[in-house]
mmCIF file of the N, C-alpha and C atoms, coordinates in Angstrom:
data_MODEL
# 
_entry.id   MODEL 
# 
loop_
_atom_site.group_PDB 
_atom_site.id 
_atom_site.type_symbol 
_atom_site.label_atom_id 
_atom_site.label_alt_id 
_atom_site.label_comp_id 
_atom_site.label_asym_id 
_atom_site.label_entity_id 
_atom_site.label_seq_id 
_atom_site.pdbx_PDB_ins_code 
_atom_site.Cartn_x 
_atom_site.Cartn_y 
_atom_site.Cartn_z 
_atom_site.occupancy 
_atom_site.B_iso_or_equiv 
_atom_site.pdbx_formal_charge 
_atom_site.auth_seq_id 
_atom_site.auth_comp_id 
_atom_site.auth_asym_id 
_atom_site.auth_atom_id 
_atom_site.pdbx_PDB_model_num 
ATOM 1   N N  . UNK A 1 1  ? -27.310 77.494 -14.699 1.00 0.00 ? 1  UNK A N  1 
ATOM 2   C CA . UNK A 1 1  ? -26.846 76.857 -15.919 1.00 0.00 ? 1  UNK A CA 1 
ATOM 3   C C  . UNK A 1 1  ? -27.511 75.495 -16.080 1.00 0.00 ? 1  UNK A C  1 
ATOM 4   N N  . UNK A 1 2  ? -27.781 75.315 -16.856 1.00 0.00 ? 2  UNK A N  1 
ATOM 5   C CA . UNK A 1 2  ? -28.439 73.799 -17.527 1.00 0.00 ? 2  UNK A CA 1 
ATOM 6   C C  . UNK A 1 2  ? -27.388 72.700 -18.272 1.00 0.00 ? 2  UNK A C  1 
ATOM 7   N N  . UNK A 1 3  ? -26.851 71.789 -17.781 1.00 0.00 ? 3  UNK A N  1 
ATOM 8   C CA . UNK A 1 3  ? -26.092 70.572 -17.752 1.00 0.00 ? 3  UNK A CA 1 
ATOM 9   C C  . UNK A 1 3  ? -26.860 69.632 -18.480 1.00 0.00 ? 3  UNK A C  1 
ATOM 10  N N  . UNK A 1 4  ? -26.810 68.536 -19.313 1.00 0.00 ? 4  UNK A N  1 
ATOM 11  C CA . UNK A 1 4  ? -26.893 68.159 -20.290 1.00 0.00 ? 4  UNK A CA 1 
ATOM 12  C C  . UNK A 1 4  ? -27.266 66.356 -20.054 1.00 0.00 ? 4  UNK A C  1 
ATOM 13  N N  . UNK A 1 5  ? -26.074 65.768 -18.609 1.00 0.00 ? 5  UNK A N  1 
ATOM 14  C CA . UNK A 1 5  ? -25.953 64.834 -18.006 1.00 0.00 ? 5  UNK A CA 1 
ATOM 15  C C  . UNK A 1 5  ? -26.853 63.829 -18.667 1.00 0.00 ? 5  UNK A C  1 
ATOM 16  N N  . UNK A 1 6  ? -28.070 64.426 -18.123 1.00 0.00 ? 6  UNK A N  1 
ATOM 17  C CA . UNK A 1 6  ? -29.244 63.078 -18.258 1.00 0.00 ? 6  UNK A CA 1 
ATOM 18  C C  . UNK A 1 6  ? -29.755 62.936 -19.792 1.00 0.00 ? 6  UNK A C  1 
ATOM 19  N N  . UNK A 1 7  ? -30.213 64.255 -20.218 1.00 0.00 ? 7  UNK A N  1 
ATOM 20  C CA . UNK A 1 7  ? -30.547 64.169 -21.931 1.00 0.00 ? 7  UNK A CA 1 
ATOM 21  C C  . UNK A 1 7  ? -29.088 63.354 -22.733 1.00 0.00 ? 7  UNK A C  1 
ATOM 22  N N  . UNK A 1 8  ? -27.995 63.155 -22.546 1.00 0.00 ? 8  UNK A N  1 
ATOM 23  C CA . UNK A 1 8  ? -27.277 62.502 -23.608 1.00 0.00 ? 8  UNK A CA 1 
ATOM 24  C C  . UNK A 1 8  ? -26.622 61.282 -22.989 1.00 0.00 ? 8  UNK A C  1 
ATOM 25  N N  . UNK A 1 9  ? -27.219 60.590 -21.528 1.00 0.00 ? 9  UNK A N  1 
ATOM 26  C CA . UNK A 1 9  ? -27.580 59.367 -21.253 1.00 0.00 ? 9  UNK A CA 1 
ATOM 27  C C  . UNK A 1 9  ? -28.814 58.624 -21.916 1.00 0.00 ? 9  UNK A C  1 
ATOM 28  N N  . UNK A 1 10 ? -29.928 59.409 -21.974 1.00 0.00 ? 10 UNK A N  1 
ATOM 29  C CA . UNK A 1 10 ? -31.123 59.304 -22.454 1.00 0.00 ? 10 UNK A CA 1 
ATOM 30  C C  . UNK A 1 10 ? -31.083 58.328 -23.644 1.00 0.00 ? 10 UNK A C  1 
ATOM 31  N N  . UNK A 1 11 ? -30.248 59.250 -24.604 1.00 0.00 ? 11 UNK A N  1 
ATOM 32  C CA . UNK A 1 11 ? -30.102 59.860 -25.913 1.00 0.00 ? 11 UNK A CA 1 
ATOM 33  C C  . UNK A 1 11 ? -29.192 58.239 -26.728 1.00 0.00 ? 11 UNK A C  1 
ATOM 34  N N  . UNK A 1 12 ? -28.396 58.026 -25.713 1.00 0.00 ? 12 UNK A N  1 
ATOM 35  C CA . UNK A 1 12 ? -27.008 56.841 -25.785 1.00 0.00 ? 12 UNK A CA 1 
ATOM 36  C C  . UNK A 1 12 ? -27.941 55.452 -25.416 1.00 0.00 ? 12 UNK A C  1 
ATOM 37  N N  . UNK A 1 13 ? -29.061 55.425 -25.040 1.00 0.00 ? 13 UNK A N  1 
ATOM 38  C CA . UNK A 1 13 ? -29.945 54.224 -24.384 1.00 0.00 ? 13 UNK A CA 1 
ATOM 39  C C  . UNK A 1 13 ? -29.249 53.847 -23.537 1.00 0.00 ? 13 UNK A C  1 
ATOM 40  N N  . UNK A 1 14 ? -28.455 54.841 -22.314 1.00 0.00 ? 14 UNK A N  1 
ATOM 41  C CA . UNK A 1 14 ? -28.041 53.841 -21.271 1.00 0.00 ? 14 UNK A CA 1 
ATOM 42  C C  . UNK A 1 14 ? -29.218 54.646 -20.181 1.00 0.00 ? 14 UNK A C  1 
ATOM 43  N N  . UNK A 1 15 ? -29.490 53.179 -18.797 1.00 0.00 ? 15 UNK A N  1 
ATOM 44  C CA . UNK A 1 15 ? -29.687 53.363 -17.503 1.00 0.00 ? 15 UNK A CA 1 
ATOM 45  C C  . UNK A 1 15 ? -28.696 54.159 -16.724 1.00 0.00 ? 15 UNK A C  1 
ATOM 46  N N  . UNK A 1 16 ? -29.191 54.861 -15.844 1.00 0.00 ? 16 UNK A N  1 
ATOM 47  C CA . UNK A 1 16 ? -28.178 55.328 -14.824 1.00 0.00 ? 16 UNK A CA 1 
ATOM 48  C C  . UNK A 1 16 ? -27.301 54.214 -14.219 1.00 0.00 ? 16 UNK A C  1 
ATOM 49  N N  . UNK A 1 17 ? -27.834 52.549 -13.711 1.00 0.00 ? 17 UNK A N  1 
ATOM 50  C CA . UNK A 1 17 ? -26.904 52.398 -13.203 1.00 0.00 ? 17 UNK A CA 1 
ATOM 51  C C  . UNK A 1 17 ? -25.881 51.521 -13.958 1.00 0.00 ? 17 UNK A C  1 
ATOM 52  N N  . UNK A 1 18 ? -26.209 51.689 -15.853 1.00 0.00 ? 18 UNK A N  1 
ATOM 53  C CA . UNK A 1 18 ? -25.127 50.927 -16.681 1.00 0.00 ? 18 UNK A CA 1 
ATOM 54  C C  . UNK A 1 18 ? -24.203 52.183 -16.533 1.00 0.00 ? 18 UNK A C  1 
ATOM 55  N N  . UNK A 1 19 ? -24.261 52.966 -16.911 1.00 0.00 ? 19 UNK A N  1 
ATOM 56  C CA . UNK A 1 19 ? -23.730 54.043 -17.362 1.00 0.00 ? 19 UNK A CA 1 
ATOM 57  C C  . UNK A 1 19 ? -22.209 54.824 -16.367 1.00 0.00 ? 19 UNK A C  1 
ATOM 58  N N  . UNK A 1 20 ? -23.290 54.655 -14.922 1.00 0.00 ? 20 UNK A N  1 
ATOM 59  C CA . UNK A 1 20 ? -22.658 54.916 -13.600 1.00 0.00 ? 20 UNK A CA 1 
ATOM 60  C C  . UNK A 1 20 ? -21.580 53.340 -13.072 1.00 0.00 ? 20 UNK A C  1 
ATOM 61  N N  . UNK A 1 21 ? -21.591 52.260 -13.284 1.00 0.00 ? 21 UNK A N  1 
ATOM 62  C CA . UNK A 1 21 ? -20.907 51.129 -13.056 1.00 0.00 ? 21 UNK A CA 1 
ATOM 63  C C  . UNK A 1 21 ? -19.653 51.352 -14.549 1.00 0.00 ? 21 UNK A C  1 
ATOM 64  N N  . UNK A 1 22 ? -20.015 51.507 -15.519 1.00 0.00 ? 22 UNK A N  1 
ATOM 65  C CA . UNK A 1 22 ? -18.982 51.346 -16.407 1.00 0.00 ? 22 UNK A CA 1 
ATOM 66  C C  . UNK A 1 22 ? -17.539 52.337 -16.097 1.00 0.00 ? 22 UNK A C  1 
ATOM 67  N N  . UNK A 1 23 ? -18.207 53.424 -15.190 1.00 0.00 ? 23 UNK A N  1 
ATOM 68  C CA . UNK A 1 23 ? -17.188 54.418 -14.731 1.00 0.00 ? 23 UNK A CA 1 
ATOM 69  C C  . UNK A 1 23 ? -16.804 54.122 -13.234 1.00 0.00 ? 23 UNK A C  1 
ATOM 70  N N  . UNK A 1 24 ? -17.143 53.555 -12.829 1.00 0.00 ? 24 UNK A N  1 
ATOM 71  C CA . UNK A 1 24 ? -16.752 52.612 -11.216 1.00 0.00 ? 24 UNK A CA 1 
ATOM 72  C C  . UNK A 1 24 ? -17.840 53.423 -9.873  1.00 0.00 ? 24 UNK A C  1 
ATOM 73  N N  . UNK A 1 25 ? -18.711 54.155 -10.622 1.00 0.00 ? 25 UNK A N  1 
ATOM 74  C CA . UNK A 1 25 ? -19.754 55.060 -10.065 1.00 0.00 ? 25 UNK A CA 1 
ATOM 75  C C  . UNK A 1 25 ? -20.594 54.419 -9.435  1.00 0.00 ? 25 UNK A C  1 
ATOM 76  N N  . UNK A 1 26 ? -21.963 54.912 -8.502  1.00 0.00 ? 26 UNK A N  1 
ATOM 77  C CA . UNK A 1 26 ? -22.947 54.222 -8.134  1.00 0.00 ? 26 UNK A CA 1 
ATOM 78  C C  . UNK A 1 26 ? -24.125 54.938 -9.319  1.00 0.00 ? 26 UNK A C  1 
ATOM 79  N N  . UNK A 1 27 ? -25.380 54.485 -9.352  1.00 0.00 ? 27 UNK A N  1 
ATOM 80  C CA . UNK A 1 27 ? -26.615 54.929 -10.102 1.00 0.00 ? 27 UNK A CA 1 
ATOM 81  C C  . UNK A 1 27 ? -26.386 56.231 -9.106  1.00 0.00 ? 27 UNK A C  1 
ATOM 82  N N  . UNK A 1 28 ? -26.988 56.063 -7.723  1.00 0.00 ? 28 UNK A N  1 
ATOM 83  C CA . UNK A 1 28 ? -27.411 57.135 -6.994  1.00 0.00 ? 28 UNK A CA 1 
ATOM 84  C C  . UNK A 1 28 ? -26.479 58.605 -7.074  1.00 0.00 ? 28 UNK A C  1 
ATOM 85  N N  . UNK A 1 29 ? -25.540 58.564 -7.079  1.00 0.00 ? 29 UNK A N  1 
ATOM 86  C CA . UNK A 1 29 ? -23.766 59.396 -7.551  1.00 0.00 ? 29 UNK A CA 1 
ATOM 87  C C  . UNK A 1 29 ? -24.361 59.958 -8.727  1.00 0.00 ? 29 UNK A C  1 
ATOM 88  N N  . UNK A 1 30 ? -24.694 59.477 -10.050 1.00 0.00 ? 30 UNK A N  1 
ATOM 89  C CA . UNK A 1 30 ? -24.990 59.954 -11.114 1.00 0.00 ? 30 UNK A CA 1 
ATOM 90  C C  . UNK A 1 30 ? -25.906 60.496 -11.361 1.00 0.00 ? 30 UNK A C  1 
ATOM 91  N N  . UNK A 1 31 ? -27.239 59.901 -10.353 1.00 0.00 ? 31 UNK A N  1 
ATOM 92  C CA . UNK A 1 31 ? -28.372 60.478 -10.228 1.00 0.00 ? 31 UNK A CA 1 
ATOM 93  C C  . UNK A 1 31 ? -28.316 61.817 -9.411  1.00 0.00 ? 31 UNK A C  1 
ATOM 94  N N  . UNK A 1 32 ? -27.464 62.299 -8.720  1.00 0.00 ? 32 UNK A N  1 
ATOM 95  C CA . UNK A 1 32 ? -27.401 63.559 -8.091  1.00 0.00 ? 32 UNK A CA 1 
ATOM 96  C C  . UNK A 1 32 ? -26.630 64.528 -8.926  1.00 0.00 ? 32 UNK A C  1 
ATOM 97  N N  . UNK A 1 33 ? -25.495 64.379 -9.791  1.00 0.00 ? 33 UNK A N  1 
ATOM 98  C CA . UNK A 1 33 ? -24.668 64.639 -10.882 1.00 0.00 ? 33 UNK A CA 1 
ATOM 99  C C  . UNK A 1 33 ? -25.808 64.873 -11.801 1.00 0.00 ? 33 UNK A C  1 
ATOM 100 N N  . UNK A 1 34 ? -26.695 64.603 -12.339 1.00 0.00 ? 34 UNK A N  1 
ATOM 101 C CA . UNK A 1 34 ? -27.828 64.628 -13.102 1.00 0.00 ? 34 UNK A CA 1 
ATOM 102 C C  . UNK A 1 34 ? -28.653 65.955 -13.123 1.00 0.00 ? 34 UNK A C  1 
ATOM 103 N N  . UNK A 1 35 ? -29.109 65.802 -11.821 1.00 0.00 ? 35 UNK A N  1 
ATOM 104 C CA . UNK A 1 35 ? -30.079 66.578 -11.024 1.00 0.00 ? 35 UNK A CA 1 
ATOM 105 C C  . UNK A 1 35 ? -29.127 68.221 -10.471 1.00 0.00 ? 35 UNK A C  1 
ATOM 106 N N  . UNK A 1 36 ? -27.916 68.142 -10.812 1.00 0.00 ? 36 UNK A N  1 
ATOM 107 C CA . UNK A 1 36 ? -27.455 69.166 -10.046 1.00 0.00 ? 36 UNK A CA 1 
ATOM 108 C C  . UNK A 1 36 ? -27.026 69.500 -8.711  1.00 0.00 ? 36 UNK A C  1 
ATOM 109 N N  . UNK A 1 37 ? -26.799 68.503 -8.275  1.00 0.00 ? 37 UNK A N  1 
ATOM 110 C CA . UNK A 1 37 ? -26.745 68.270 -6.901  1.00 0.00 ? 37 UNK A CA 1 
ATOM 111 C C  . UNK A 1 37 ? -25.398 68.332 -6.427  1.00 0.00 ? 37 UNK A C  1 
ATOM 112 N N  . UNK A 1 38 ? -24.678 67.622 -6.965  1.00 0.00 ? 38 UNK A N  1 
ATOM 113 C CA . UNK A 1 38 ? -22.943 67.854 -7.082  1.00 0.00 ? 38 UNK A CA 1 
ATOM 114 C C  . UNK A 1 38 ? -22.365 67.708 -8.481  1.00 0.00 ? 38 UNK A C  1 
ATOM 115 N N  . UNK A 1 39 ? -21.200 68.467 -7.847  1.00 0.00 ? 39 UNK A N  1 
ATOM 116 C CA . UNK A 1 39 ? -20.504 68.395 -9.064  1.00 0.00 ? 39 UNK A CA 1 
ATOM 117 C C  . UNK A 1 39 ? -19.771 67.482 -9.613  1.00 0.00 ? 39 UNK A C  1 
ATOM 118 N N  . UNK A 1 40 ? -19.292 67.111 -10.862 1.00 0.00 ? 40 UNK A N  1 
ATOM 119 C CA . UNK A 1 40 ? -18.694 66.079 -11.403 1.00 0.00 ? 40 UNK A CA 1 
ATOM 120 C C  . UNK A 1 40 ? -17.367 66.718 -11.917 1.00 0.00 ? 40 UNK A C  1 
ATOM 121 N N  . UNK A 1 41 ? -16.238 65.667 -11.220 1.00 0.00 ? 41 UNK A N  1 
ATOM 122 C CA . UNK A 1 41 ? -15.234 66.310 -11.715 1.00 0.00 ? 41 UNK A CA 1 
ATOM 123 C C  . UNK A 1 41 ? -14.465 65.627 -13.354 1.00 0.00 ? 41 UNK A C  1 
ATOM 124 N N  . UNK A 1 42 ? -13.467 66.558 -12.933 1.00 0.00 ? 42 UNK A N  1 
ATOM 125 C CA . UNK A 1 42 ? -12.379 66.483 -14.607 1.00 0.00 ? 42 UNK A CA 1 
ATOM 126 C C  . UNK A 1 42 ? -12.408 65.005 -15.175 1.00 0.00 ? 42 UNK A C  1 
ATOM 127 N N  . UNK A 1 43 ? -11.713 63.993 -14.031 1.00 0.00 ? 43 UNK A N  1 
ATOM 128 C CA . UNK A 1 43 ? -11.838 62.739 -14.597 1.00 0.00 ? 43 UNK A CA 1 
ATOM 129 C C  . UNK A 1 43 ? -12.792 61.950 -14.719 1.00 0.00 ? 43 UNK A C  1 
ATOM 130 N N  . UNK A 1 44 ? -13.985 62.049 -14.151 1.00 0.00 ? 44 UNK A N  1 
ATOM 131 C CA . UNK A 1 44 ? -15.138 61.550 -14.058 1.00 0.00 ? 44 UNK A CA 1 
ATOM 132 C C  . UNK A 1 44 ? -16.022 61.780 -15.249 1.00 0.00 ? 44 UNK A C  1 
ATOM 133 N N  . UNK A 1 45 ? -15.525 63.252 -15.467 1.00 0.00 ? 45 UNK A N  1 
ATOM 134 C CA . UNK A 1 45 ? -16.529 63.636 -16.742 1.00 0.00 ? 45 UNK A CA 1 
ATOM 135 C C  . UNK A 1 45 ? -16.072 63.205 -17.699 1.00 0.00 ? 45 UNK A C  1 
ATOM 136 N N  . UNK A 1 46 ? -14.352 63.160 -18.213 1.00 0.00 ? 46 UNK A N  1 
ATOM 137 C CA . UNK A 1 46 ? -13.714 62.274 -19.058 1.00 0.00 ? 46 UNK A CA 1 
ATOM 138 C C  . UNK A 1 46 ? -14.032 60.440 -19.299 1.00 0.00 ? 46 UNK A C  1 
ATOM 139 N N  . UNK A 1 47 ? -14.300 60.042 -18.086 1.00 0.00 ? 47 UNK A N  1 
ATOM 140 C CA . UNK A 1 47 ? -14.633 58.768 -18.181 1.00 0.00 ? 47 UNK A CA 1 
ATOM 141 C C  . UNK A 1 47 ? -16.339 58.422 -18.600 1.00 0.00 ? 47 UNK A C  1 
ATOM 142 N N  . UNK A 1 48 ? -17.260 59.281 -18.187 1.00 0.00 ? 48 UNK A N  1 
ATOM 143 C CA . UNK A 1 48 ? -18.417 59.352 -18.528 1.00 0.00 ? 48 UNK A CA 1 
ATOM 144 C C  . UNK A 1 48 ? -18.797 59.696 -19.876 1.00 0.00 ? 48 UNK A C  1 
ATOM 145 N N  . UNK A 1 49 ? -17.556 60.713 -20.814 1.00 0.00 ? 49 UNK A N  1 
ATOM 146 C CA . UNK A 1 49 ? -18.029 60.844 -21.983 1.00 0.00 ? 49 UNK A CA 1 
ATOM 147 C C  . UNK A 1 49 ? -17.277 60.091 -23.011 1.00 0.00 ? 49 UNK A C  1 
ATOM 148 N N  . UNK A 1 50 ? -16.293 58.848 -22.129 1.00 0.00 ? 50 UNK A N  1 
ATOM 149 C CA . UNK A 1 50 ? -15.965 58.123 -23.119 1.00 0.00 ? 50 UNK A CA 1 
ATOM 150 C C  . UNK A 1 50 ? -17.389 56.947 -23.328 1.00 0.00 ? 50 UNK A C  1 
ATOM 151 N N  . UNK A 1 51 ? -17.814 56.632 -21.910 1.00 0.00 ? 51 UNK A N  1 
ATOM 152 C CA . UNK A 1 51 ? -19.135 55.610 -22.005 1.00 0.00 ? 51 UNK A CA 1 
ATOM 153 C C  . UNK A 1 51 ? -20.281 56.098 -23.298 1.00 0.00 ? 51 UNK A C  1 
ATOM 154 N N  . UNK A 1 52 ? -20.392 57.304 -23.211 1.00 0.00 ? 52 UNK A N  1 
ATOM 155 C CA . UNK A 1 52 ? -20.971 57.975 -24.108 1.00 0.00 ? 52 UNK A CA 1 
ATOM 156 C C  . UNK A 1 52 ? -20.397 57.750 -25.347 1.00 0.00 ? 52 UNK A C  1 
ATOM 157 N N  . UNK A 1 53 ? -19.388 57.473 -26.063 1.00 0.00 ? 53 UNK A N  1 
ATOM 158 C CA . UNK A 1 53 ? -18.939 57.863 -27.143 1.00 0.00 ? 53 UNK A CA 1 
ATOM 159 C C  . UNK A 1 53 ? -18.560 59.359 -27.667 1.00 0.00 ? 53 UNK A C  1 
ATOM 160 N N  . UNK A 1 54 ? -18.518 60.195 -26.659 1.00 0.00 ? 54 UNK A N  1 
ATOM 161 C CA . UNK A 1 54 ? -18.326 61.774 -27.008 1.00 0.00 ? 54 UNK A CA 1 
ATOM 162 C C  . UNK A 1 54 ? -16.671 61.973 -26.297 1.00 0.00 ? 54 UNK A C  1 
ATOM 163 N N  . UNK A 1 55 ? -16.990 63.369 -26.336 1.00 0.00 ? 55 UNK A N  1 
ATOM 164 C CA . UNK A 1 55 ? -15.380 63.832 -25.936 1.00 0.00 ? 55 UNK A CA 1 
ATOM 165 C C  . UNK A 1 55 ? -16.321 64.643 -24.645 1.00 0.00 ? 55 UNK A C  1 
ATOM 166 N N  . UNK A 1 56 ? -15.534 65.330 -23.275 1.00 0.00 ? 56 UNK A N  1 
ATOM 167 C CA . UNK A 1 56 ? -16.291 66.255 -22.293 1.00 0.00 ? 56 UNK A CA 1 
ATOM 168 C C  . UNK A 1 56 ? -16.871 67.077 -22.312 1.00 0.00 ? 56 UNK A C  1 
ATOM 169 N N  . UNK A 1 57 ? -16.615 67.610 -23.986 1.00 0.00 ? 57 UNK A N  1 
ATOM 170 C CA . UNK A 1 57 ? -17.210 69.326 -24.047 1.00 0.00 ? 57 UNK A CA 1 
ATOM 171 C C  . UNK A 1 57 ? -18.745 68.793 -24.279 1.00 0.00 ? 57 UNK A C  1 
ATOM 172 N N  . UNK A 1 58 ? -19.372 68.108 -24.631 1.00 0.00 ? 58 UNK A N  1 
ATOM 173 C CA . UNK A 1 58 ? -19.910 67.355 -24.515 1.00 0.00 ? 58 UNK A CA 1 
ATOM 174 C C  . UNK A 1 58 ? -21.241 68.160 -23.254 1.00 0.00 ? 58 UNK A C  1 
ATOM 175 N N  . UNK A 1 59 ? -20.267 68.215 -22.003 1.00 0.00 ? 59 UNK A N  1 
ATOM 176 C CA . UNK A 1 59 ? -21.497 68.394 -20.382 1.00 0.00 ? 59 UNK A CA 1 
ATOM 177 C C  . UNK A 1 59 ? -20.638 70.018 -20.520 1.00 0.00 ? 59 UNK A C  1 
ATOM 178 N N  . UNK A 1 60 ? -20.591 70.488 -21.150 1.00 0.00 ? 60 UNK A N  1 
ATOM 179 C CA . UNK A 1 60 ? -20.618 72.291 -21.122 1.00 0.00 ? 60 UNK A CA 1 
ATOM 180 C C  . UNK A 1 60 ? -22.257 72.832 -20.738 1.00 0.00 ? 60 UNK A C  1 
ATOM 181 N N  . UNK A 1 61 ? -22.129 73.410 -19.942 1.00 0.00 ? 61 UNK A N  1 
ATOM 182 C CA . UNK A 1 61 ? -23.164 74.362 -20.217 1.00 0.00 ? 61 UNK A CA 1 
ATOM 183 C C  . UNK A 1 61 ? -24.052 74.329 -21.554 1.00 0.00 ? 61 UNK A C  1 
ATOM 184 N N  . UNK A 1 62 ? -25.147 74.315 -21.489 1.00 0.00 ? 62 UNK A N  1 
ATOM 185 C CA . UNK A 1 62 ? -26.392 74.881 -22.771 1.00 0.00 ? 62 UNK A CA 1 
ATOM 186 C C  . UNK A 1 62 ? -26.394 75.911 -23.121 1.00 0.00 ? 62 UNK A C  1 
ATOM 187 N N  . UNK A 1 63 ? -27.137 76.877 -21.937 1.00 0.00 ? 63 UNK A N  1 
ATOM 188 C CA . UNK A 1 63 ? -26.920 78.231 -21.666 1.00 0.00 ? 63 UNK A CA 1 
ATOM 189 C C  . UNK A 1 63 ? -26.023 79.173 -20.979 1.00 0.00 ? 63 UNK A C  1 
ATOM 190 N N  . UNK A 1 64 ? -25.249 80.268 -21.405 1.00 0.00 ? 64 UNK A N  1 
ATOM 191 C CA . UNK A 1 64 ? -24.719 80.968 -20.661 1.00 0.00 ? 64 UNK A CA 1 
ATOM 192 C C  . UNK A 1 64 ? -24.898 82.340 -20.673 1.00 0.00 ? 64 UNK A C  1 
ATOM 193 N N  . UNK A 1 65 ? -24.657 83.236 -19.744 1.00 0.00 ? 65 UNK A N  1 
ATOM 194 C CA . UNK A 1 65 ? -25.167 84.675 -20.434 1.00 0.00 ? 65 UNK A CA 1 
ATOM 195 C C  . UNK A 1 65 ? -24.284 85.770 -21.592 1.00 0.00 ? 65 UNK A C  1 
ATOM 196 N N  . UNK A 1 66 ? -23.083 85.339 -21.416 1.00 0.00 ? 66 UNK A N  1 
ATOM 197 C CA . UNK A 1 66 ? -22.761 85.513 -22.754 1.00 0.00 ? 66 UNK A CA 1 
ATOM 198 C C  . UNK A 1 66 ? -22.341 84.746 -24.026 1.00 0.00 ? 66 UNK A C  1 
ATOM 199 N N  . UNK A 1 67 ? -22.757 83.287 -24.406 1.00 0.00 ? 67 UNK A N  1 
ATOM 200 C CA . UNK A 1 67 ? -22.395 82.610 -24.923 1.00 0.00 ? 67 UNK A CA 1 
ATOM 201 C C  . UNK A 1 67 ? -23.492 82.663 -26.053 1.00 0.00 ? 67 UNK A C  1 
ATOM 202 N N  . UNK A 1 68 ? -22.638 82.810 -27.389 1.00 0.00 ? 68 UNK A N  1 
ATOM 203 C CA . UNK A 1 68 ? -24.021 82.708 -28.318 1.00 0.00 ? 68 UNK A CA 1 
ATOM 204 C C  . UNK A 1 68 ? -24.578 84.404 -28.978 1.00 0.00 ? 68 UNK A C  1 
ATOM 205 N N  . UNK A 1 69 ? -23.610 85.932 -28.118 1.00 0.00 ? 69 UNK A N  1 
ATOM 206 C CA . UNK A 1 69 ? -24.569 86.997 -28.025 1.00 0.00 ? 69 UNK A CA 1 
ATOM 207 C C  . UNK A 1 69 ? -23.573 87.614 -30.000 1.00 0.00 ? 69 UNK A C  1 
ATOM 208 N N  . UNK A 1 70 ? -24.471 87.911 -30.370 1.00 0.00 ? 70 UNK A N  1 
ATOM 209 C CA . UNK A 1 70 ? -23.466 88.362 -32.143 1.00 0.00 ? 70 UNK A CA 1 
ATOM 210 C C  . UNK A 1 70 ? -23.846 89.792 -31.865 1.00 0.00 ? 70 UNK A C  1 
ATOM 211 N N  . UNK A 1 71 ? -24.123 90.385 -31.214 1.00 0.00 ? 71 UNK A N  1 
ATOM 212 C CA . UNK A 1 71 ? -23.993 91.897 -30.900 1.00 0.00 ? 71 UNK A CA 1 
ATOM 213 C C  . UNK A 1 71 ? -23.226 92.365 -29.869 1.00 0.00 ? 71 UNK A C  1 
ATOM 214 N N  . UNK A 1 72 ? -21.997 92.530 -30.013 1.00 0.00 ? 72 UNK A N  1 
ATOM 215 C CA . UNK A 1 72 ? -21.115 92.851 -28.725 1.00 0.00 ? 72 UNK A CA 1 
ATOM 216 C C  . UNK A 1 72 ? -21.736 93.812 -27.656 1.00 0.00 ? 72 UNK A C  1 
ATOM 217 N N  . UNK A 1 73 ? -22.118 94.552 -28.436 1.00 0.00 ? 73 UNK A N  1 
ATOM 218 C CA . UNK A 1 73 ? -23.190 96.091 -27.318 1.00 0.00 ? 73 UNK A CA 1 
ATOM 219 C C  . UNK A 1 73 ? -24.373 95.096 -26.258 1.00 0.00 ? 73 UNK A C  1 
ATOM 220 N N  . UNK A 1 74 ? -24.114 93.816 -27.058 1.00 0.00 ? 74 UNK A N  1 
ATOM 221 C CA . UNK A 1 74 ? -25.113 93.226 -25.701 1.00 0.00 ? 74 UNK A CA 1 
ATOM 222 C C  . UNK A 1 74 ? -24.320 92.545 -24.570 1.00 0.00 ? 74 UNK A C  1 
ATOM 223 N N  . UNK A 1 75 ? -23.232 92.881 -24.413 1.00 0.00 ? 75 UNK A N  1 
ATOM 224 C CA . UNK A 1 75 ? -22.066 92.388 -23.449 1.00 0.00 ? 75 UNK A CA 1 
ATOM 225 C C  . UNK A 1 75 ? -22.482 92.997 -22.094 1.00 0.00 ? 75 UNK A C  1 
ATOM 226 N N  . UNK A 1 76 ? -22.486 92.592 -21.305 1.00 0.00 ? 76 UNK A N  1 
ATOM 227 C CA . UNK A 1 76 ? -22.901 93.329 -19.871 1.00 0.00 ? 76 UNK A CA 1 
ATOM 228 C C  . UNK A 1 76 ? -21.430 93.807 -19.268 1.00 0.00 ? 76 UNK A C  1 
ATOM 229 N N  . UNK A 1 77 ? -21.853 95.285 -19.076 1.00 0.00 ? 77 UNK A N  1 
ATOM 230 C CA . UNK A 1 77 ? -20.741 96.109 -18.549 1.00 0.00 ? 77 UNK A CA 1 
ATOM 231 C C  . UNK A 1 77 ? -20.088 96.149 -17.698 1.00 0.00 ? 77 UNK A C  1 
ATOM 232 N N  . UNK A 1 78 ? -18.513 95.837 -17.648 1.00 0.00 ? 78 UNK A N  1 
ATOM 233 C CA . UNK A 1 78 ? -17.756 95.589 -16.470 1.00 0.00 ? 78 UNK A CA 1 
ATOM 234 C C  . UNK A 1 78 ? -17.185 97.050 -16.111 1.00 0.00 ? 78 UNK A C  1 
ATOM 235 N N  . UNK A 1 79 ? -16.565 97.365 -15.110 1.00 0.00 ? 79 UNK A N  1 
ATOM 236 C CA . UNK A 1 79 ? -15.621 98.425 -14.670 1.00 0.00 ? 79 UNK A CA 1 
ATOM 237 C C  . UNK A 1 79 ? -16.221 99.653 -14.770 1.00 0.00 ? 79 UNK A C  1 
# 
């Protein structure tokens, strides 16, 4: 899955380590959160997308494999 993290830091003109201090974070913490490295949790992501000006849905997924499909027959078969 492709996470969003760094493109809508980018996007906001913040640095990793404004961005990561306004949430009581380090740069390096955010920089691995970025990269995929760990995960970011519930409140963290809440506090990161207030720095942002967004709401959390915000760091959803880009891609998913069924997200987006308008032909149900393209549903991959369970059971």
């Amino acid at each position: 899955m492709e996470y969003r993290y760094r493109e809508i830091r980018k996007e906001k003109g913040l640095t990793l380590k404004n961005a990561a201090n306004q949430i009581g974070r380090s740069k390096q913490w955010l920089s691995e959160v970025e990269r995929g490295n760990i995960n970011i949790g519930y409140d963290d992501a809440v506090r990161l997308a207030r720095v942002y000006g967004e709401t959390p849905d915000i760091f959803l997924p880009r891609k998913s494999g069924n997200i987006g499909l308008n032909n149900p027959d393209q549903l991959p078969r369970t059971g």
